[in-house]
N, C-alpha and C positions, 0 to 999 in steps of 0.2 A: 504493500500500500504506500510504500515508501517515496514522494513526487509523483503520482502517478497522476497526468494530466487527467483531467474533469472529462475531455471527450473518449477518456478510454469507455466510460460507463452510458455511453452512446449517443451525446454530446457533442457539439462542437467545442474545444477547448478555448477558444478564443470568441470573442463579439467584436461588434464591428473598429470598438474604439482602442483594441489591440490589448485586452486584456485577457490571463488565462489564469485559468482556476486549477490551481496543484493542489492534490488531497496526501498530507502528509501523517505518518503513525503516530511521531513523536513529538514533543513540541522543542525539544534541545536540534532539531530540524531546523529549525529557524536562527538565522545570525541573532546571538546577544544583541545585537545593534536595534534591529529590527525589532525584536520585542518591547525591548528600552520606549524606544520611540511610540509604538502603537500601543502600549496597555496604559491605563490611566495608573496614572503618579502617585496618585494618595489612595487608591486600594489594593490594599495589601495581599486579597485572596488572589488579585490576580496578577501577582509575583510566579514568573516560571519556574523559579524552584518548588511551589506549591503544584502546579501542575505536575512535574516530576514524581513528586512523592505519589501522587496519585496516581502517577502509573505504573510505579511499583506496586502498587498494592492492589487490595483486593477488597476493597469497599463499595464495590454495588456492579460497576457498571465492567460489562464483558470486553471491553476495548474500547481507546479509544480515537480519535483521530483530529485532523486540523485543517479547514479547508485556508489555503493563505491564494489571493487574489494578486498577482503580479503581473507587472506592465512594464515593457523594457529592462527589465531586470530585476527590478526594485517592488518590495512587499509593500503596497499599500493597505491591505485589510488581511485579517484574519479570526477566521473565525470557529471554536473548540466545537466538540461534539463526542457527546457518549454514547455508546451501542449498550445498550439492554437489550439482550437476544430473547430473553421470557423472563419480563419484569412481574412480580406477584401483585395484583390489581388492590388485594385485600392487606396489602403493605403499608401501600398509600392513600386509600381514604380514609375516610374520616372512621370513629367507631360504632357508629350507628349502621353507616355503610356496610361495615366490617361483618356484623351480626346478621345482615341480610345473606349475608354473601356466603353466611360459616356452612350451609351444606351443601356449595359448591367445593367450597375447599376440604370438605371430611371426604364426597362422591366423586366428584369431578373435577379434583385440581388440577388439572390441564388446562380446563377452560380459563381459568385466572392468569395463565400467562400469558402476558401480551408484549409480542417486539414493540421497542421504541425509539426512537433517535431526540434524544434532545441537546439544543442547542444553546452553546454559551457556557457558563460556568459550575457543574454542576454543585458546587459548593458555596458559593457567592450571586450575586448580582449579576444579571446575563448583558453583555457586551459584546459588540462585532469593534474588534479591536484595529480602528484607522485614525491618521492621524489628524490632529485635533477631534476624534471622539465622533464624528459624523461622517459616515461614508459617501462618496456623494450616488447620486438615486442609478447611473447605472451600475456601479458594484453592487449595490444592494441587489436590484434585477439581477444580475449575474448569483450571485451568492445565495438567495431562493432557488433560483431553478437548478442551481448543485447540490443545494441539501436534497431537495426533492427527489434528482437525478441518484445523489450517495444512497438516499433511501432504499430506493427502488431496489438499486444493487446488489443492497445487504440487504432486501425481504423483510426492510423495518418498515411496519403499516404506520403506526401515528410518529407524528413530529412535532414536538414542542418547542419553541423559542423559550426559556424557564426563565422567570423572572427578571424578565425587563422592565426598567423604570418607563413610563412616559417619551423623556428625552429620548433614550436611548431605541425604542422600538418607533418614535417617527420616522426616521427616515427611510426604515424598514416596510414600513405599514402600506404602497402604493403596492410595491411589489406582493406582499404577503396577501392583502387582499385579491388583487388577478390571480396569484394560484390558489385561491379559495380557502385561507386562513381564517380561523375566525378568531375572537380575543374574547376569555375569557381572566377574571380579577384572579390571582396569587395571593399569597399571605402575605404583605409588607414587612419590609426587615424595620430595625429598631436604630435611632441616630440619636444619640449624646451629641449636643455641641456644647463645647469645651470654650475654654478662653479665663478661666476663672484664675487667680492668682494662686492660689492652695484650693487644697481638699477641703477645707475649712470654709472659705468663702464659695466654693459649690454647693454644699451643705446648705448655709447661709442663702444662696441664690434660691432653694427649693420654697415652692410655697408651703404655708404653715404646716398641716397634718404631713404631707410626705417629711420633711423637716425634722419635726416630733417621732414618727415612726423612724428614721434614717440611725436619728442618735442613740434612739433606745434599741434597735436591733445591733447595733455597736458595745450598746452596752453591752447586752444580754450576751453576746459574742466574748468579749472581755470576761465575762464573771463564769462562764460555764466551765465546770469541775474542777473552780477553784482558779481561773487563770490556765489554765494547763491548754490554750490553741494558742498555739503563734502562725502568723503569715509572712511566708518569704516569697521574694522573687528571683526565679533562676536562670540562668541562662544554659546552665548544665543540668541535665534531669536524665541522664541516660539509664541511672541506676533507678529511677522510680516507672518507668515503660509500664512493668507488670501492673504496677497498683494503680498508676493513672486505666488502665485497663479498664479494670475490674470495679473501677469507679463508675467509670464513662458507661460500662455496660450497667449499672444498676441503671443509671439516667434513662437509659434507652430502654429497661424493658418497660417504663412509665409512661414511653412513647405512644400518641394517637396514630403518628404514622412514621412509616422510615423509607425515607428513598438511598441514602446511601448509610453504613454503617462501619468507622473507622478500624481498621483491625491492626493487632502488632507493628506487622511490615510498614503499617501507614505511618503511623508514631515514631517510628525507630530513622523511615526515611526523611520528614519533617526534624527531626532532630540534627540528621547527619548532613541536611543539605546545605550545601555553601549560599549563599545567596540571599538567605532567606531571614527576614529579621522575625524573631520568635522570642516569648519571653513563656516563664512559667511561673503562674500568681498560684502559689500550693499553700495549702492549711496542713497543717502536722498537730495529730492530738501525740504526744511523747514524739516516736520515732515512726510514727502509724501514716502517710498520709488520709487527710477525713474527703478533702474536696481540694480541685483544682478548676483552675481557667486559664487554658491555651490562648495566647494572644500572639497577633502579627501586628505589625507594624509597615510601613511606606510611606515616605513622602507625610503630610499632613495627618495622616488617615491610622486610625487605630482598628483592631479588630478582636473582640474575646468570641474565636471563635466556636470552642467547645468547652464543654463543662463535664466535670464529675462530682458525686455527692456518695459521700458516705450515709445513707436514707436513714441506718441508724440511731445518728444523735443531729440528723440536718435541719431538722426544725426546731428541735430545743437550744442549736448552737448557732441559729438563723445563720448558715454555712453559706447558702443561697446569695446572699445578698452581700456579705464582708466578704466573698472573691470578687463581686462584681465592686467593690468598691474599692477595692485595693491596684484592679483592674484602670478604674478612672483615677484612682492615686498616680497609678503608673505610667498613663495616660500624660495626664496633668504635669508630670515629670519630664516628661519625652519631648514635650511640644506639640504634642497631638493636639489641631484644631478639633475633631470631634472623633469619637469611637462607636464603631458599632455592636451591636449587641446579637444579629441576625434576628432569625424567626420566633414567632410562639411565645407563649409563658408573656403576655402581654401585658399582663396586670401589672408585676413588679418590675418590669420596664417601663412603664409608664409613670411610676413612681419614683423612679432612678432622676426623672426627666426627662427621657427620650420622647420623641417625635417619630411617629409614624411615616414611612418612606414608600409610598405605592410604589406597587409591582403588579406586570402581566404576563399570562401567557399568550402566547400565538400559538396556535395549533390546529392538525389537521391528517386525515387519515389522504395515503396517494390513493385508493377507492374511491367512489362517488357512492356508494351507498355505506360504508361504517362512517363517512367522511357528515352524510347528513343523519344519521343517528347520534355521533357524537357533537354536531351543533346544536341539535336538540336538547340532550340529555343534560351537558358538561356542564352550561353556564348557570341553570338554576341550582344545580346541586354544589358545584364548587363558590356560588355567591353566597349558598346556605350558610358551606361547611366555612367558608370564610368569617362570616357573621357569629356563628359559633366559637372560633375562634380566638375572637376580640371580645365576644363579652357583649351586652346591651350599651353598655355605656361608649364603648368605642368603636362600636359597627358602622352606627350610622355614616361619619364623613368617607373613613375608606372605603364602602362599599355601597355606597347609595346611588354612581350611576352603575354600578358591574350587572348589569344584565344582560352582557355579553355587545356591544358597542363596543368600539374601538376606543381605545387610550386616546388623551390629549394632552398637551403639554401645557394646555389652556387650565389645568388641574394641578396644584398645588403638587409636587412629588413627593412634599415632608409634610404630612397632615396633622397637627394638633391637635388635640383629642379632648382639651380643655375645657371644661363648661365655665370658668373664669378666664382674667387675660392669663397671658404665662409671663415669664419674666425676663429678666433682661437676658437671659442665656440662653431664651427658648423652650422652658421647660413646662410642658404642661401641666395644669394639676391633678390630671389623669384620676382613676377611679384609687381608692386605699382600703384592704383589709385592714386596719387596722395594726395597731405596734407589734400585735400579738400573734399576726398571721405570717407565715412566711408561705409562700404557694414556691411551687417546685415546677418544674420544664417537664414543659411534651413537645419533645424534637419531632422535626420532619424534612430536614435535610440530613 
């Protein structure tokens, strides 16, 4: 699969404006130079050493590939993709879904598996990586009709574009739409903007109740079994792999859905890669770790992107929330104009201060009949499972046009969730259990 031109899969490799579509295995294929330039500066998921590590490993997707768009020599776009040869259907929705679904999966689990190609990043925010951030509209045309075209090849029926913001799927959206995409709403990742002088004065920037809960779940962090949790930050963590493990997997069996699921190989390669900026926010009760959060870092841009929880003692030592703060400590240290938090677990993100980040999917089966079953089916049930998602208090702004309409950029991409103003940092007053609650994550990336 290695360069192999776009017209091998029955294609002209070139359009008229002398451009050709190479479909490459790996993403260390592409000049450092070239990456450098086309991936955006301040997100850190899509550092190519993070793309590497995942293709070492074995976290969901069966291969993967990169279609890069070249003209005269030189890589103007590029864009990732994962093969799911038999993704399990009852993986990824929702758990109500799940329960309909459980005596196809006890009779006829085959029927659950479904090929699929999705496009962009599957661990992050989805991007067709050109420079300054917008392709212009005939690479995009080009770049549709090779996913399509790759599709076809590899006998992957549905195609998703995952998680695109607004910005980034307009100039997408002329092409996706003539080959009969439709758009349905994602779950929105989660944005901390930073800028605060100290931890202290973010704290201080929180409206009153998040504020009141922040310091007293610090407390209560502090005082549990006598003082006996401390938090470090590492930059070496090679001898913690197994227990960050075995953390990361309690979190996930909590899980509503799982599209990817990090294993060993993943963690051992994120650790050893050159490139790649990574820190490790760890809780140790003695010599035990309880709970962690992996963060990356680039350019402005922070990211805590995975969590473990000792389930344990995680809500008596509110673990949940002093890694996510330690996280913005660390953050705050770095220079990080804002950090993200990704998907799900909404409530005590929204209490953090974060701001809701819309995201879409584009998708589409190469069929014309599963192609109009799935525009049928997809948009009221994934607007539901969205809404569900968020909570009453935060469904309304990100999901109140997703009834499968196309994204605009005419739409706010960072939605506040706030029923008061927010403050000068951005932060909403989002919904609060309470001092006394700590709620816990259900991943689905």
């Amino acid at each position: 699969m290695t360069a192999v031109p776009y017209g091998a899969s029955g294609a002209a490799p070139y359009d008229a404006s002398g451009y050709r579509v190479d479909v490459l295995s790996r993403a260390d294929e592409l000049p450092d130079a070239d990456w450098a330039q086309l991936a955006p500066a301040d997100d850190p998921m899509w550092s190519r050493a993070l793309f590497s590590a995942m293709e070492h490993s074995s976290i969901g997707p069966d291969d993967y590939a990169y279609l890069a768009v070249r003209r005269g020599g030189r890589t103007v776009a590029v864009l990732p993709l994962c093969l799911f040869r038999a993704l399990r259907l009852d993986d990824i929705v929702g758990p109500r879904e799940r329960r309909l679904l459980a005596p196809l999966r006890r009779f006829l689990p085959r029927l659950l598996r479904v090929p699929m190609l999705f496009c962009g990043n599957l661990l992050g925010e989805g991007h067709v990586l050109a420079a300054g951030g917008r392709p212009p509209e005939e690479v995009c045309r080009l770049l549709v009709a090779a996913v399509l075209g790759f599709a076809r090849r590899e006998r992957l029926g549905t195609v998703v574009f995952k998680d695109f913001a607004p910005a980034a799927l307009d100039p997408l959206r002329p092409a996706l739409e003539a080959a009969g995409f439709f758009f349905v709403p994602s779950l929105p990742d989660t944005e901390l903007r930073l800028g605060h002088a100290s931890f202290e004065e973010y704290v201080a920037s929180l409206p009153p109740k998040p504020r009141r809960n922040a310091r007293s779940k610090i407390r209560k962090f502090r005082a549990f079994g006598g003082g006996g949790l401390r938090l470090e930050v590492l930059d070496e963590f090679s001898c913690l792999l197994p227990q960050m493990l075995a953390l990361y997997r309690q979190v996930m069996e909590h899980a509503d859905q799982t599209l990817d699921l990090l294993d060993a190989s993943f963690l051992a390669a994120v650790h050893a890669q050159d490139g790649l900026s990574r820190r490790l926010v760890a809780c140790f009760e003695g010599e035990r770790l309880v709970a962690f959060l992996l963060c990356f870092f680039a350019g402005s841009g922070a990211t805590g992107a995975r969590i473990g929880l000792d389930y344990r003692i995680a809500h008596e030592a509110r673990l949940y929330h002093n890694v996510h703060y330690e996280a913005i400590r660390l953050a705050l240290a770095s220079g990080s104009g804002h950090i993200r938090f990704a998907q799900t677990t909404y409530e005590p993100k929204l209490e953090l201060g974060c701001v809701l980040v819309e995201q879409w999917h584009a998708m589409t089966h190469v069929r014309p009949l599963p192609r109009a079953v799935l525009r049928r089916l997809l948009p009221p049930a994934l607007t539901a499972a969205l809404a569900a998602a968020l909570g009453p208090d935060a469904a309304g702004d990100a999901a109140g046009d997703a009834a499968g309409a196309a994204p605009s950029t005419a739409t706010s991409t960072a939605t506040s969730t706030s029923t008061s103003s927010s403050t000068a940092a951005g932060a909403p007053t989002g919904p609060s259990g309470g001092p006394d609650q700590e709620r816990f994550p259900h991943a689905t990336r």
